[in-house]
N, C-alpha and C positions, 0 to 999 in steps of 0.2 A: 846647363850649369857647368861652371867651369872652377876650379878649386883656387884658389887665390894664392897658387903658391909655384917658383919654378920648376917644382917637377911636375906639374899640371895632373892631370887623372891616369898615364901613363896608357892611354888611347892613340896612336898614331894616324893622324887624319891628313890623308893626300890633297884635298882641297885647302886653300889659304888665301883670306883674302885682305887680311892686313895684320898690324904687329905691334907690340906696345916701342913706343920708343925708351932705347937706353941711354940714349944721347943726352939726356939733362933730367933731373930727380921729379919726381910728380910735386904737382901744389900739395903739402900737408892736406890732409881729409881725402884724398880725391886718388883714384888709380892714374896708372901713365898714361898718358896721352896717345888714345888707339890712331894710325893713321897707316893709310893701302899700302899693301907691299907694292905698288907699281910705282909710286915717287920716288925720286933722286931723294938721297937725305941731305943735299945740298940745299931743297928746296921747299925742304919742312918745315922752315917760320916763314915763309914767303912761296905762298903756294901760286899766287900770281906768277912765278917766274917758269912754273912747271908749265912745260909744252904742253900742248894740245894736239894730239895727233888727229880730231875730228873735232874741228871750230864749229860744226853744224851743229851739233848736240853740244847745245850749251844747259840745257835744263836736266832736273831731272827724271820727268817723263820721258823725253828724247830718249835720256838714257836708258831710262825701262824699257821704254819699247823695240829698241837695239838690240838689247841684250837679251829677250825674251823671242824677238826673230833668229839671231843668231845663237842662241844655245836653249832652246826652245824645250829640250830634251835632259839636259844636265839638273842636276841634283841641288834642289833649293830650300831652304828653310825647314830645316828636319825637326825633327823630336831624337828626344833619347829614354828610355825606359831605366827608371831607376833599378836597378840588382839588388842591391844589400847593403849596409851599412860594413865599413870596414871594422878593423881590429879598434880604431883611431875612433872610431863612430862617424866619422862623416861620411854620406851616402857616395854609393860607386856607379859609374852610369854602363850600359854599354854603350853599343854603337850606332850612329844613326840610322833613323828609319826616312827615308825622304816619301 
């Protein structure tokens, strides 16, 4: 869970794999538009124009199975243990468990 606000839970996490964009306001109702930190922001309403560094892996199995041979070992879809409720009442988490 992640707190809906930009000072986020005050947890510094070295992993990143994508970012809200600031580039244009979200639709009313709805948060900002999450997209990879690996795209150009040139290329973020037209994701056709973003290279391809591996045209082979065009699906997303391809992709899994790539990324599961090549980082077989690295820290995937964690948990976090909830600590306590702050001063504010909203829960505090700590740090992931992978």
């Amino acid at each position: 869970m992640v707190e809906a606000n930009s000072n986020g839970d005050g947890i510094n996490r070295r992993i990143h794999y994508a970012k809200f964009r600031t580039d244009k306001a979200p639709t009313p109702g709805y948060s900002a538009e999450l997209i990879s930190d690996q795209i150009d922001p040139a290329n973020y309403d037209d994701l056709e124009r973003h290279p391809q560094n591996e045209p082979e892996n065009d699906t997303l199995l391809k992709i899994f199975k790539r990324n599961v041979s090549q980082m077989a070992n690295r820290p995937f879809l964690g948990t976090r243990q909830q600590l306590e409720q702050g001063a504010d009442g909203k829960p505090r988490f700590g740090e992931y468990t992978w």
